[in-house]
N, C-alpha and C positions, 0 to 999 in steps of 0.2 A: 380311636386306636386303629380300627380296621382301614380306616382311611390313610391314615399315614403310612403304615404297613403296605396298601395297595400303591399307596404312590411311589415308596422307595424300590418297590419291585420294577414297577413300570422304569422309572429312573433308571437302574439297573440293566432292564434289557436294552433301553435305548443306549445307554454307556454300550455294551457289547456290542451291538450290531455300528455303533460310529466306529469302534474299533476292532474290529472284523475285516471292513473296508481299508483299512491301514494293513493290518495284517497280511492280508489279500494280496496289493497290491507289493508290499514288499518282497510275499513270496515268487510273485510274479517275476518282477524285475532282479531279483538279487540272484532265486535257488533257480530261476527257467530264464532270465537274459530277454525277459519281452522289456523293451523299451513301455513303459508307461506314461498317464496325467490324468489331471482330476478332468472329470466336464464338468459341467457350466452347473448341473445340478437343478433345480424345479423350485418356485418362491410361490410363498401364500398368495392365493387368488386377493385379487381387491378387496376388500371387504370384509374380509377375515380375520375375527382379530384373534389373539392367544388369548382365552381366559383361564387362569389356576380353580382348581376345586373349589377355593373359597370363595372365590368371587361368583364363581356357580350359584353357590349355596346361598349367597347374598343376595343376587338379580331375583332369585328364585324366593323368597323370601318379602322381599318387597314387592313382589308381582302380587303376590296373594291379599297382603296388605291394601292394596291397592284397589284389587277387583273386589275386597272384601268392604273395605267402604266406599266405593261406590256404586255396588251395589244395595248396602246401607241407604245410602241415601237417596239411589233409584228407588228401592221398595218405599221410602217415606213417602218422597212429595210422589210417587207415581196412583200410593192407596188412598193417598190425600183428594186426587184429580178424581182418582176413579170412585170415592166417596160422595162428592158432591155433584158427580155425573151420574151416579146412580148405573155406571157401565162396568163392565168385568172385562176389560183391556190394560188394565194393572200390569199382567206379566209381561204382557209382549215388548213395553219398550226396556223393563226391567231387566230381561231378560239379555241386553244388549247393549245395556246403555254406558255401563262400564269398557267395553271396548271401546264406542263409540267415541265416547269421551276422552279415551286413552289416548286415540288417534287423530280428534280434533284439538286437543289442548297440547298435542305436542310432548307426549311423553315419551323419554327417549328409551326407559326400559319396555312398555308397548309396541311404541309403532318401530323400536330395531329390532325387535324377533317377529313380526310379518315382513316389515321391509329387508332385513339378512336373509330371510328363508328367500323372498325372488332375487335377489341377487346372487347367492351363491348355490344357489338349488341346481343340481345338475351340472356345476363347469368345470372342463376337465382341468388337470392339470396343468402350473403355467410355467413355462423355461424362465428362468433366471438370465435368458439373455435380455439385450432391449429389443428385440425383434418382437410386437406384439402377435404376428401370426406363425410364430416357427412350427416347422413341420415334423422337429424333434425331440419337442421340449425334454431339455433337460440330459440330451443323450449324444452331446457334440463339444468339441472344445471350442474354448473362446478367450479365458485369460488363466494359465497360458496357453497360445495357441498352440498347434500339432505338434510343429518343431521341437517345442521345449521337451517331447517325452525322452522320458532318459531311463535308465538303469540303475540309476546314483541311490542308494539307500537313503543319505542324510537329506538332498534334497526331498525322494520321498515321502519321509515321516514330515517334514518340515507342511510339504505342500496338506495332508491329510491332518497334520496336528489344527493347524488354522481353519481347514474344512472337513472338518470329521463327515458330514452326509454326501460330499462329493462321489459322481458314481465315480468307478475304475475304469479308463479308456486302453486302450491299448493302441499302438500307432501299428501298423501291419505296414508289412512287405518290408525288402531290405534285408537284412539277418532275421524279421521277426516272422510268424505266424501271419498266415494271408486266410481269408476265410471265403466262403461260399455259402449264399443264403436262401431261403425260399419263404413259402408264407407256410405260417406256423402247421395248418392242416393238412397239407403237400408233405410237410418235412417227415410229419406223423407217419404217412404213407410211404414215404423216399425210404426213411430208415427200416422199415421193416422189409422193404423191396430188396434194400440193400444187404442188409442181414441175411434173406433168403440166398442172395445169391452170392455168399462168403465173402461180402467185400470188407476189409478189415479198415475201420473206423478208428480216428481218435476223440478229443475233445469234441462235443456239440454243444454250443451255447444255445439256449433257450429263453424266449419272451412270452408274453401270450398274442403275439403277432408275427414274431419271424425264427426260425431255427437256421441258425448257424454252425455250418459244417467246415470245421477247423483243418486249414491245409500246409503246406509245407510252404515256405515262401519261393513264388516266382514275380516274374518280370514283366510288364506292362506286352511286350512284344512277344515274350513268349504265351501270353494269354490272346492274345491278337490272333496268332497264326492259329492256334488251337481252335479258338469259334470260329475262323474262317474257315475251318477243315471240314465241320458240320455242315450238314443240309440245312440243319435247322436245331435250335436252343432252347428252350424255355423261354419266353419272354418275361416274364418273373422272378427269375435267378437274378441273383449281383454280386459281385464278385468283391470280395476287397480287399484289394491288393495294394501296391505302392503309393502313399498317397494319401490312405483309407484309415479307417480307424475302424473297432469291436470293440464294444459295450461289456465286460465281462462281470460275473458273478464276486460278490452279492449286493451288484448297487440296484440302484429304483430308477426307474425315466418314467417319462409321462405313457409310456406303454404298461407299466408293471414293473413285477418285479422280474431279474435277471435269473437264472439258476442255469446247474450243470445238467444237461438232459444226458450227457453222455462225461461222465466224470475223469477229470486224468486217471489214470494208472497212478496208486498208490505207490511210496515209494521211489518213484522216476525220479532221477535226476533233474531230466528234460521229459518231456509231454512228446511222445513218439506221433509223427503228422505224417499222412496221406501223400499223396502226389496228386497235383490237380486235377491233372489228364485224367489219371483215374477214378477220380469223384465225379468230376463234369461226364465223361463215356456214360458212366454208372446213371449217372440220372438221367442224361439222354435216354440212355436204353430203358429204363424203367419207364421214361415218360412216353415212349413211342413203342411200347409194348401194345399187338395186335390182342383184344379180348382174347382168342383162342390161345394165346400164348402165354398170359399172363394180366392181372390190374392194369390199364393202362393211369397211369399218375396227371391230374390234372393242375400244373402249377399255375 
């Protein structure tokens, strides 16, 4: 009973969190006017299979069976050997022989739980695209591509009903939210820089790799002339503007999970955003802050 009970919970959560990401995405495009689309989303590494509890409790059950007579049968003929050799080396092949055996005669509940563990031991997560070395598994669009993001409600439930664990992309720039990004330990630093010095913030997405600082939308050329104005930038910043896409909360990529490091304004109609100039100034000046004057920020 305890079992069933724990699975229907598990059940349960996974139902909420497939539909969170619908939720999410409809508030996005419907109540705040962000053009949206699913990404591509993350597939079971090679080798990996689904097993249900019961089949657990099954493989597990025969395993013991298994080890338990042959072991049996190690300890016969092995006290047999060591009987009429009058030696006390009895345990040591006893001790072994049931693996050994497992994995010489081909036993596929054996030799798959040493052979599954080197194989999927360690490997990260894989994009759902066919690119076998993508640099983003799981955190880019693909079908449908950019273009298709839309605003459209029915289209959206339509594309989330079919993939509920799709993460939530956002298309930026044009009418929509444009972002500015740095590596996750920087941004740590950025915002509290920022903070010190009253700079008023909206949205920040967060990964456990990169923090994205949510801006107003501009235009390719108007971002042009801006870092042409600077001595110098961040070489770690990127910008994503017309074009570009944001990963937003609460989907998964092969980085982690997504969340609000700096959450909307409750309430809002629309998510109140920045001006770039003034984000990009701000981190300039926090990152080229002389020690005597302040942390200098190392993006």
């Amino acid at each position: 009973m305890r079992e069933i009970l724990g699975r229907r919970r598990r059940l349960r959560f996974r139902r909420k969190a497939k539909t969170a990401r619908q939720d999410a995405a409809v508030t996005f495009a419907v109540e705040w006017d962000w053009p949206v689309l699913p990404g591509v989303g993350l597939a079971e590494p090679a080798g990996r299979a689904k097993t249900s509890v019961r089949g657990c409790l099954r493989a597990v059950s025969d395993a013991v069976r298994t080890e338990k007579s042959g072991a049996g049968r190690a300890e016969k003929s092995d006290t047999g050997r060591a009987e009429k050799s009058g030696t006390g080396r009895a345990e040591e092949p006893g001790a072994g022989g049931a693996a050994g055996r497992g994995a010489e005669s081909g036993d596929g509940r054996t030799a798959g739980r040493s052979g599954g563990a080197a194989r999927t031991g360690g490997a990260g997560p894989v994009c759902a695209c066919p690119d076998p070395e993508c640099v983003v598994p799981g955190a880019h669009p693909f079908d449908p591509g950019l273009l298709a993001a839309t605003t459209d409600e029915r289209m959206i439930r339509w594309w989330w009903t079919r993939r509920p664990d799709a993460p939530v992309l956002l298309a930026t720039g044009g009418r929509a939210p444009c972002a500015v990004s740095l590596p996750a330990p920087a941004g740590a630093r950025a915002l509290r820089e920022l903070d010190a010095m009253g700079m008023r913030l909206g949205p920040v997405v967060a990964t456990p790799t990169r923090w994205s600082i949510m801006v107003a939308p501009y235009g390719l050329e108007r971002l042009g002339e801006l870092l042409y104005a600077k001595d110098s930038v961040p070489s770690s910043l990127r910008f994503h503007g017309e074009g570009g896409y944001l990963l937003l909360p609460p989907s998964t990529a092969g980085t982690g999970q997504v969340r609000w490091e700096r959450e909307p304004l409750a309430g809002s109609a629309r998510p109140w955003l920045p001006d770039v100039e003034a984000v990009v100034d701000a981190l300039v000046a926090a990152s080229t802050a002389t020690p005597g004057g302040g942390s200098r920020l190392a993006y």
